[in-house]
Backbone as JSON, one array per atom type, in Angstrom:
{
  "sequence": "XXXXXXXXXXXXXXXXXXXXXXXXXXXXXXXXXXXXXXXXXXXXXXXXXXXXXXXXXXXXXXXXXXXXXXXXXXXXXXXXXXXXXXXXXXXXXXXXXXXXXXXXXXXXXXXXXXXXXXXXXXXXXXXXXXXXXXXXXXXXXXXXXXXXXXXXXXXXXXXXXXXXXXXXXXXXXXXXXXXXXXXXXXXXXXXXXXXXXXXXXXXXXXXXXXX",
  "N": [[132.74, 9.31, 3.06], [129.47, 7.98, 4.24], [128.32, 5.3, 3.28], [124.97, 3.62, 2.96], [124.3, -0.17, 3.17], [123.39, -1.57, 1.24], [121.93, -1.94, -1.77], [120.52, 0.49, -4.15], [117.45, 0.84, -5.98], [115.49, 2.3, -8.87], [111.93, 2.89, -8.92], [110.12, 1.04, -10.66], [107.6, 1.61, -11.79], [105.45, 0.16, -11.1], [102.89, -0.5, -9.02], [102.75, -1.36, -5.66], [101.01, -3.77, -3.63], [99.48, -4.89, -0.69], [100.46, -5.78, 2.37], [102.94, -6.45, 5.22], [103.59, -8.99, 6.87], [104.5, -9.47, 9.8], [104.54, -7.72, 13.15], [106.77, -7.4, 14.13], [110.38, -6.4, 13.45], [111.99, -8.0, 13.71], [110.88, -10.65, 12.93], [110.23, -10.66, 9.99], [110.44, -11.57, 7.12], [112.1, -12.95, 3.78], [109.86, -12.35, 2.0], [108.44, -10.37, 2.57], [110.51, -8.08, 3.32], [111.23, -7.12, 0.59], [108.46, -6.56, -0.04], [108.31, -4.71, 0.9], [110.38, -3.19, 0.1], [109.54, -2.5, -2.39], [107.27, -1.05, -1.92], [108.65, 1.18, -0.68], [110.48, 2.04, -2.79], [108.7, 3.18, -4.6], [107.53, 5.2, -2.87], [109.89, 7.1, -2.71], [110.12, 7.69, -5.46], [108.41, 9.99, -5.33], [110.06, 11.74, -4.57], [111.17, 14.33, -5.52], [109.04, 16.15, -5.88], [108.42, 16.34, -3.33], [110.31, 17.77, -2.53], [110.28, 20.2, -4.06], [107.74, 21.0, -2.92], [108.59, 21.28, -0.32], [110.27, 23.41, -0.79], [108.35, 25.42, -1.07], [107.52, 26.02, 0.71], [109.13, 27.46, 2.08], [108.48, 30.37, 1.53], [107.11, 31.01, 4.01], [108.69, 31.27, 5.97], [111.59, 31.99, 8.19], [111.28, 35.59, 9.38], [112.37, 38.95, 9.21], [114.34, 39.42, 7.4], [114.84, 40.94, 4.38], [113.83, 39.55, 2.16], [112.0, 36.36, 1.66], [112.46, 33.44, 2.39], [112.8, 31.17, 1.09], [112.64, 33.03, -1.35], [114.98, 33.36, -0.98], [116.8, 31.37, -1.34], [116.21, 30.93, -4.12], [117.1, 33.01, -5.37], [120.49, 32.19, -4.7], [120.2, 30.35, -6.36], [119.81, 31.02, -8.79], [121.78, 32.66, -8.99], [124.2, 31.17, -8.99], [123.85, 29.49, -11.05], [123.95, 31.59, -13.53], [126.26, 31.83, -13.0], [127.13, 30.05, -14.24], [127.44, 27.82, -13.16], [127.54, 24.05, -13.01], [124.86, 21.53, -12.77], [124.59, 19.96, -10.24], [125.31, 21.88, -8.28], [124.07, 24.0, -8.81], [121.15, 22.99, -7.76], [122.32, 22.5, -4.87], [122.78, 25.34, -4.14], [120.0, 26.02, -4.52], [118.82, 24.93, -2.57], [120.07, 24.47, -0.07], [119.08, 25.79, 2.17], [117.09, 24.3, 3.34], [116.4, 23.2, 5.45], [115.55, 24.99, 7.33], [112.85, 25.17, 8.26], [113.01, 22.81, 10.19], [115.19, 22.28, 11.37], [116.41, 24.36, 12.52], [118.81, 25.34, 14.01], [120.83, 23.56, 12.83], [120.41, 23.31, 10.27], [122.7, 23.18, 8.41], [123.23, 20.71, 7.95], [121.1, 19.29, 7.79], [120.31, 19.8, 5.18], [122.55, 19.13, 3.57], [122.41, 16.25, 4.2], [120.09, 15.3, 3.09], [121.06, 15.9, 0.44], [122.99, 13.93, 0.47], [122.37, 11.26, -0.39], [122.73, 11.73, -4.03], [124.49, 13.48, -4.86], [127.95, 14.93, -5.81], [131.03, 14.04, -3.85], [132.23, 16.36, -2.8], [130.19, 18.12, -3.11], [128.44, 17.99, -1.0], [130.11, 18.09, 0.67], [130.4, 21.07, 1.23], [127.88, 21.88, 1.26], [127.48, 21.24, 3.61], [129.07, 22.14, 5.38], [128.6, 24.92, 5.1], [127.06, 26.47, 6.87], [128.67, 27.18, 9.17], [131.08, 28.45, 7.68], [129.32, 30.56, 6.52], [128.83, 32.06, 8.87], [131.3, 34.07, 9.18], [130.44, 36.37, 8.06], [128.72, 37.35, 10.06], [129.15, 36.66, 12.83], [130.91, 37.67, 14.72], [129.33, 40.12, 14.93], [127.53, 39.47, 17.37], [129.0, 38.59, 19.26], [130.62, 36.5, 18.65], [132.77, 33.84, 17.01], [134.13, 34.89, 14.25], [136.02, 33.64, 12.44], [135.83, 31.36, 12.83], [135.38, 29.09, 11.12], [138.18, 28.61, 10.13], [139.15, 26.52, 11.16], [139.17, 24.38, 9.12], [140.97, 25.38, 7.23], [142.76, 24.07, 5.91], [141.55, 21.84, 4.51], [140.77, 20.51, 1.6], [138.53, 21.52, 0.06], [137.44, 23.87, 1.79], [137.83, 26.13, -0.27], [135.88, 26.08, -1.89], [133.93, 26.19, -0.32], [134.15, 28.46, 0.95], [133.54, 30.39, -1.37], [131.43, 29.2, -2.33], [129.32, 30.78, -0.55], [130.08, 32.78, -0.55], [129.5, 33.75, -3.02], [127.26, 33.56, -3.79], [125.74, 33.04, -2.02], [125.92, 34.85, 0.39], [125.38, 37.17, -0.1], [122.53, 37.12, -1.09], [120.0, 38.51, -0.49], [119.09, 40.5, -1.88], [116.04, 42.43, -2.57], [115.76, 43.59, -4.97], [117.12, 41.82, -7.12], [117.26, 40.04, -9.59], [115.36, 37.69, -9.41], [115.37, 33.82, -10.77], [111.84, 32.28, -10.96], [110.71, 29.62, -8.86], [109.83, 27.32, -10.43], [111.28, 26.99, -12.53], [113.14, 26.09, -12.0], [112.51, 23.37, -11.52], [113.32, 21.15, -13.06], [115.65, 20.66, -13.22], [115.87, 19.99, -10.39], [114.37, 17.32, -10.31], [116.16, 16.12, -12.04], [117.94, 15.86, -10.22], [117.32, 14.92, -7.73], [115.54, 12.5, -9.06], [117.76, 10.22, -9.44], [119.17, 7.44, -9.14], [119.56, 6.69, -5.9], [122.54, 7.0, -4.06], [124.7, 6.22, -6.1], [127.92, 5.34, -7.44], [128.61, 6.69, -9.37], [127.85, 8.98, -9.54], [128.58, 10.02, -7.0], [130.93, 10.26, -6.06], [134.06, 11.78, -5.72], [133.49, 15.48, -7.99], [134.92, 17.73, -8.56], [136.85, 20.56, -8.61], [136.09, 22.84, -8.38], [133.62, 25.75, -8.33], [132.57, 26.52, -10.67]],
  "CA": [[131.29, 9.35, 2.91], [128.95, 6.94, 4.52], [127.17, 4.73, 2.35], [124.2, 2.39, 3.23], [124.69, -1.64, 2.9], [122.07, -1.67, 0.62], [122.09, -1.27, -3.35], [118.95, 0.8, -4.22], [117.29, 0.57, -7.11], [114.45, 3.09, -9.26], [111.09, 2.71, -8.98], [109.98, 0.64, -12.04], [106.26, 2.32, -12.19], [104.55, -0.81, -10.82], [102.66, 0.26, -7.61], [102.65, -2.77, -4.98], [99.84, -4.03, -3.2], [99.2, -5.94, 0.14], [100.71, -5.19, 3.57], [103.41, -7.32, 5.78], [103.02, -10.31, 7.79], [105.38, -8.99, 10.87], [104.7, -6.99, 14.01], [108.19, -6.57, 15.33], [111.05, -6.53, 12.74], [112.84, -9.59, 13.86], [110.26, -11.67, 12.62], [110.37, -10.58, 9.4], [110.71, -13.14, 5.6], [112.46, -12.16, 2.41], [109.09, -11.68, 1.15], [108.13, -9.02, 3.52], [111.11, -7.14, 2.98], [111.28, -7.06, -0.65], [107.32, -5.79, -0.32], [108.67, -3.03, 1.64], [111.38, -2.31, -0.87], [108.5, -2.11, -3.3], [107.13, 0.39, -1.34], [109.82, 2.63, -0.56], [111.18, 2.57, -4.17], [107.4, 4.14, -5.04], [107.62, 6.69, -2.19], [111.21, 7.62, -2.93], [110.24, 8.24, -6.41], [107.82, 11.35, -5.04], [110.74, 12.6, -3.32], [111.49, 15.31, -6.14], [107.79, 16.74, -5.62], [108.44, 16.58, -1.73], [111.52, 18.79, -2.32], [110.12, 21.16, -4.36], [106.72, 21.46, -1.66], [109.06, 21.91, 0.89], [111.08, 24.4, -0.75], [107.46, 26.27, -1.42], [106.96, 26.65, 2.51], [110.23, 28.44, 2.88], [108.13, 31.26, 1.45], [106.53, 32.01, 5.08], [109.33, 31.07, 6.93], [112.17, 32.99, 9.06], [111.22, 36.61, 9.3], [113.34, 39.88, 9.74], [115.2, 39.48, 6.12], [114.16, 41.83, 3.02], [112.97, 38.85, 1.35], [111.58, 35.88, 1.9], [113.53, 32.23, 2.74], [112.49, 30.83, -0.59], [113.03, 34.09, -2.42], [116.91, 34.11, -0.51], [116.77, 30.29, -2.25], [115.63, 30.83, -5.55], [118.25, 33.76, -5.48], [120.95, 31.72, -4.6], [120.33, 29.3, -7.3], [119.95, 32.26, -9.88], [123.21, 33.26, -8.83], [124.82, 30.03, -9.51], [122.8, 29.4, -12.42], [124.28, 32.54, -14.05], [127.8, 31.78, -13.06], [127.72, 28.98, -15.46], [127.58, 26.43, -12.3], [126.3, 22.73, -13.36], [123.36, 21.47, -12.19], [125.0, 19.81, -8.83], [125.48, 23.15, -7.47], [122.28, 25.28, -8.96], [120.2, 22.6, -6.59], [122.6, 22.96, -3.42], [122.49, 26.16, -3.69], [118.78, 25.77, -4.31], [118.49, 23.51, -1.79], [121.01, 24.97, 1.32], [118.68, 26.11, 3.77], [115.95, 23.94, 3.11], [116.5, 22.56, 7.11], [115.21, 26.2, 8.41], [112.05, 25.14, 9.35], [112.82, 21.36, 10.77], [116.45, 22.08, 11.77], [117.02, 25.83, 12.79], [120.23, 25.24, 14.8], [121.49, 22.97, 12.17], [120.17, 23.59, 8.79], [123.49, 22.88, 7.28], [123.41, 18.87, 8.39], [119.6, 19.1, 7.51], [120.14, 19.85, 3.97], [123.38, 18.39, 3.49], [122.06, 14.35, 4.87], [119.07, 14.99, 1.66], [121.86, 15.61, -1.13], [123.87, 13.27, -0.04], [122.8, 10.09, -1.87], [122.77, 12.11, -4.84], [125.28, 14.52, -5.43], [129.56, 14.27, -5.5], [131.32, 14.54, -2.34], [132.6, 18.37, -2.69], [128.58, 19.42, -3.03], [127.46, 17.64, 0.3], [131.13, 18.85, 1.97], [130.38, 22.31, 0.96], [126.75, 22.53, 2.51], [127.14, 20.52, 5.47], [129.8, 22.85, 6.1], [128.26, 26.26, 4.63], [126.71, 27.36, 8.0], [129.72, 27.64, 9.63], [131.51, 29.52, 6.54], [128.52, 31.85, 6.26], [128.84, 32.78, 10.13], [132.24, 34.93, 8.96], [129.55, 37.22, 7.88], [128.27, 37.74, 10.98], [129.17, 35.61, 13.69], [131.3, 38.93, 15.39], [128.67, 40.89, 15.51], [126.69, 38.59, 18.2], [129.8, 38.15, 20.13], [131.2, 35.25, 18.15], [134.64, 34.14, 15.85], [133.67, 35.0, 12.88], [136.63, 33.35, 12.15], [135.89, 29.71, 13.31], [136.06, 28.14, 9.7], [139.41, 28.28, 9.94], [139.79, 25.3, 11.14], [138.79, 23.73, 7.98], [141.39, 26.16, 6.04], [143.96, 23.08, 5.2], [141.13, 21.08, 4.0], [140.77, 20.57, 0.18], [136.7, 21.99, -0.25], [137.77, 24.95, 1.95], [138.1, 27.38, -0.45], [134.94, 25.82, -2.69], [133.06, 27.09, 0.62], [134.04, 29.83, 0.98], [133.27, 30.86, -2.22], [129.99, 29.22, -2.04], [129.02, 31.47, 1.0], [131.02, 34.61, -1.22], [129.25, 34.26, -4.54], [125.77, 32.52, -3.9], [124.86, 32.76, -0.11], [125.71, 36.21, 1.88], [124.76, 38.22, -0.91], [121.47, 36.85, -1.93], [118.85, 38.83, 0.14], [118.3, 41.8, -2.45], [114.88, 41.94, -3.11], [115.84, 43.71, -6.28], [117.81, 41.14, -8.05], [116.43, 39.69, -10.88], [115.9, 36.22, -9.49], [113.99, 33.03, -11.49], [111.08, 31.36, -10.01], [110.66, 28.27, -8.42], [109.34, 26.51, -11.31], [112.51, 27.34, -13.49], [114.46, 24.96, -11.25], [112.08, 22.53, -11.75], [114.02, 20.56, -14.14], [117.33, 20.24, -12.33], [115.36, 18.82, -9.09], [114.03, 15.84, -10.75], [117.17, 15.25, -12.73], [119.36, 15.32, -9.29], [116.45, 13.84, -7.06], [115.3, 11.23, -9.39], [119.0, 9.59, -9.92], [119.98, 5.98, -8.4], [120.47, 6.9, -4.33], [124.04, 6.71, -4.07], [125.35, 5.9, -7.19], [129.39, 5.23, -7.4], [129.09, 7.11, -10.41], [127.3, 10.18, -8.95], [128.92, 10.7, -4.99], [132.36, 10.17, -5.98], [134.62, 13.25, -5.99], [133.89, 15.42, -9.09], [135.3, 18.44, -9.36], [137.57, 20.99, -7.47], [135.6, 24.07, -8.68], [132.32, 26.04, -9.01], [131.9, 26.42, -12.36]],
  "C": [[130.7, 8.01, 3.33], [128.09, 6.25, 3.41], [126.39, 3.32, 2.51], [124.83, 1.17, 2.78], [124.02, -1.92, 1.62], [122.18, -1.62, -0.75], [120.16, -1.03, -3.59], [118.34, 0.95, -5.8], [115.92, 1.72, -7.46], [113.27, 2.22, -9.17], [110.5, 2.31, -10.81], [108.03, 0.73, -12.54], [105.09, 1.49, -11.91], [103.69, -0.87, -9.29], [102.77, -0.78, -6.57], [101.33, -2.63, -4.27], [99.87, -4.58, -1.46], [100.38, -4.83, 1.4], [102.07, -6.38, 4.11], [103.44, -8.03, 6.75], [103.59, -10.29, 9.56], [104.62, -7.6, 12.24], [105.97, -6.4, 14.71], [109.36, -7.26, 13.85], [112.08, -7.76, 12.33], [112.21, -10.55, 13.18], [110.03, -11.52, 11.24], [110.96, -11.57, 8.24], [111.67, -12.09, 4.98], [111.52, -11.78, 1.98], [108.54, -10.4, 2.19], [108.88, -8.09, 3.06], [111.13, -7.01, 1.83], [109.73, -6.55, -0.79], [107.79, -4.99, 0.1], [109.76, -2.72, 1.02], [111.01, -1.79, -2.05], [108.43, -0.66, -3.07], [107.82, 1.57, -1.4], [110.65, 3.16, -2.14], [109.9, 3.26, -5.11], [107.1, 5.04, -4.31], [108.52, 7.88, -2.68], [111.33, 8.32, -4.33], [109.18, 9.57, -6.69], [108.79, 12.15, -4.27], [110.9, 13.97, -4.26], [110.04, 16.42, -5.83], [107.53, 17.22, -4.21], [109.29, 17.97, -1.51], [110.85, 20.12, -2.84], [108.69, 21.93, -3.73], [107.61, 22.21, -0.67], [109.84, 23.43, 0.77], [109.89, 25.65, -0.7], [106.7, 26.81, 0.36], [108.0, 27.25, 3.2], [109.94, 29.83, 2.87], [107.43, 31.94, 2.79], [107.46, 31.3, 6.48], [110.09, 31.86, 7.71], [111.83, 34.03, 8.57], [112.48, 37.2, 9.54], [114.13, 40.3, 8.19], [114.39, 40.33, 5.2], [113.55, 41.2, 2.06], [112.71, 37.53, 1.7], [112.86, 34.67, 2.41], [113.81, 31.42, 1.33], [113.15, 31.73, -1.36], [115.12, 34.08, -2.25], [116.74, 32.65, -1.65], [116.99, 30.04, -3.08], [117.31, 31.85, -5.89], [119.35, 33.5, -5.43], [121.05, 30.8, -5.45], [120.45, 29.86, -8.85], [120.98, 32.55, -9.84], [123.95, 32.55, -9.73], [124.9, 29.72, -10.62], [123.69, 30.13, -13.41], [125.84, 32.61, -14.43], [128.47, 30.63, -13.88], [127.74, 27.67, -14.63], [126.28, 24.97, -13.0], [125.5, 22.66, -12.24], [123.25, 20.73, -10.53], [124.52, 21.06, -7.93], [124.49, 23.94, -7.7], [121.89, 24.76, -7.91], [120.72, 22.69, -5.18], [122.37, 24.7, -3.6], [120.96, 26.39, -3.34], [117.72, 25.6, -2.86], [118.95, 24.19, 0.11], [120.51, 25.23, 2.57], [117.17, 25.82, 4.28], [115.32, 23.08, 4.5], [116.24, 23.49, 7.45], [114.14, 25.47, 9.17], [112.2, 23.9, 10.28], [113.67, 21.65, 11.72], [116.99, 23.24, 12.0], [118.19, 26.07, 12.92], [121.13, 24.29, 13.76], [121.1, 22.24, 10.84], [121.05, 22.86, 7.77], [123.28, 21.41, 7.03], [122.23, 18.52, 7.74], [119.73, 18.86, 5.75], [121.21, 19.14, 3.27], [122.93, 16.49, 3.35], [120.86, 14.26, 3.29], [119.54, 15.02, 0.36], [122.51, 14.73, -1.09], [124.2, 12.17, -0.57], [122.86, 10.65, -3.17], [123.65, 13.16, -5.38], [126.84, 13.89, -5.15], [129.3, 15.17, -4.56], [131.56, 16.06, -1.93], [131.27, 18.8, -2.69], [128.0, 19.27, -1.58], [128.65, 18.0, 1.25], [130.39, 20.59, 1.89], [128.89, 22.76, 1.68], [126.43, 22.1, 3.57], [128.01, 21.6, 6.41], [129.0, 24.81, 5.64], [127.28, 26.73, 5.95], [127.52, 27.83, 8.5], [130.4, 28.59, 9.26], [130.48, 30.65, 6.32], [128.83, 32.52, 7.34], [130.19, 33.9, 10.11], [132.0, 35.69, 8.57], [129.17, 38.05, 8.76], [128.41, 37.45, 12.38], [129.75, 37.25, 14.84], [130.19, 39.69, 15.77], [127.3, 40.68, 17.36], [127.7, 37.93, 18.95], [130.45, 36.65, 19.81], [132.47, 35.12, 17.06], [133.95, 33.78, 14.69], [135.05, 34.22, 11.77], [136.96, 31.5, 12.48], [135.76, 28.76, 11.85], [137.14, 27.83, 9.49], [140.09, 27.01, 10.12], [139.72, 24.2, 10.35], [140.25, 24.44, 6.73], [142.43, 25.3, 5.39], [142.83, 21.91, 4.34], [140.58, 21.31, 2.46], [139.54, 21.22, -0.57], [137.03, 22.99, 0.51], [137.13, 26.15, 0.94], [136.85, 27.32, -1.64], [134.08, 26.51, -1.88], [133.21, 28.01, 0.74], [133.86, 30.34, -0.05], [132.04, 30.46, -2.48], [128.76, 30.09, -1.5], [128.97, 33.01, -0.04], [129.74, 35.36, -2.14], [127.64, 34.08, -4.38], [125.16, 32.88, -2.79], [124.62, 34.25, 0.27], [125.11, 37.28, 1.0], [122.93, 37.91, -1.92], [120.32, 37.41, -1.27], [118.62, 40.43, -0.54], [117.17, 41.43, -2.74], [114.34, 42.91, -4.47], [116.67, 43.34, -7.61], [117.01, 40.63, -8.82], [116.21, 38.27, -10.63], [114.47, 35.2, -10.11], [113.17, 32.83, -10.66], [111.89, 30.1, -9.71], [110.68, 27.37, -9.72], [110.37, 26.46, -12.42], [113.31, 26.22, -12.92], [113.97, 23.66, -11.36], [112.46, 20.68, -12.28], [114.94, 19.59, -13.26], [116.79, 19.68, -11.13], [115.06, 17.99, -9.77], [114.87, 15.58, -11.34], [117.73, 14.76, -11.31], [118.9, 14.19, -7.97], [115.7, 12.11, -7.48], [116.35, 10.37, -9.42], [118.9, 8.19, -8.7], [120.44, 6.96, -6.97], [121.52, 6.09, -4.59], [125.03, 6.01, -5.25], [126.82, 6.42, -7.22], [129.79, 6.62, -8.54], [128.99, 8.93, -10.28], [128.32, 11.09, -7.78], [130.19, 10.46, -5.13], [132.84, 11.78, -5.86], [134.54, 14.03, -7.4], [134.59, 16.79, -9.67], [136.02, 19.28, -8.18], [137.0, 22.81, -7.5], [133.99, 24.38, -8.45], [132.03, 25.66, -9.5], [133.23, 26.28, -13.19]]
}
């Protein structure tokens, strides 16, 4: 796992003020940057509110499906939810295909690169790779190897994906399942979005299961 140079720190509720003294980055003080770490540690702490906007515009997104992009979403996190999965995995699943509208062709990377200061390594292997693993769904029918995951099948998160895909993903487009709202998940985004980016304690490896 890559992890910035950087140690980042929470927003301590103090808003900053003033602007920086630089046109071109080179020219840049310590006090400059440290205003602009102000900054960003008072943006960064609207990111949970960003996530859960964005997830609210998946509602008029890809057509053709029986229910919405959001609704597949929400359903997917209901799933999870249900199966007793902690709160890592409710929000990827939550979370999984929250790159449709930016990142069509590569959704998984999209949504994957936004958990991954915050979650352990098996949650951000599992949906960087969960496009691929879903395509064994369908990939055949569109003249493709529905069998191209395989080349992942010696690797240790393997079989977490594919059961990701199994239990949570390919089956979530009834649009008579019983699934929560948005606002039910509420919770679990600001616990997993507000946390210390990249915390040792967080993105390490933590588990070899679901639930």
């Amino acid at each position: 796992m890559t992890e910035p140079a950087l140690t980042r720190h929470t927003f301590d509720g103090t808003m900053p003020t003033g602007v920086v003294g630089f046109t071109a980055m080179a020219d840049g003080t310590a006090e400059d940057y440290a205003l602009l770490e102000r900054y960003e540690q008072a943006y960064v702490a609207g990111l949970p509110d960003r996530i859960l906007a964005t997830l609210g515009h998946l509602d008029g997104s890809l057509g053709g499906y029986r229910i919405s992009r959001l609704e597949h979403s929400l359903q997917s996190a209901t799933r999870a939810r249900r199966d007793g999965a902690d709160t890592n995995w409710v929000v990827a699943a939550l979370v999984h295909d929250i790159g449709d509208e930016l990142a069509p062709y590569n959704h998984s990377e999209f949504a994957a690169a936004v958990l991954q200061p915050y979650v352990p390594e098996e949650v951000y292997w599992v949906v960087l790779h969960h496009g691929l693993f879903q395509s064994y769904y369908y990939a055949h029918h569109l003249g493709g190897d529905r069998n191209a995951r395989d080349r992942y099948r010696d690797h240790r998160w393997a079989g977490l994906c594919e059961d990701f895909c199994a239990r949570w993903d390919q089956c979530s487009f009834d649009p008579d399942y019983p699934t929560d709202p948005l606002a039910a998940f509420e919770a679990e985004v600001r616990e997993v979005f507000g946390r210390v980016a990249w915390d040792p304690a967080v993105v390490r490896v933590g588990s070899e299961h679901l639930y």
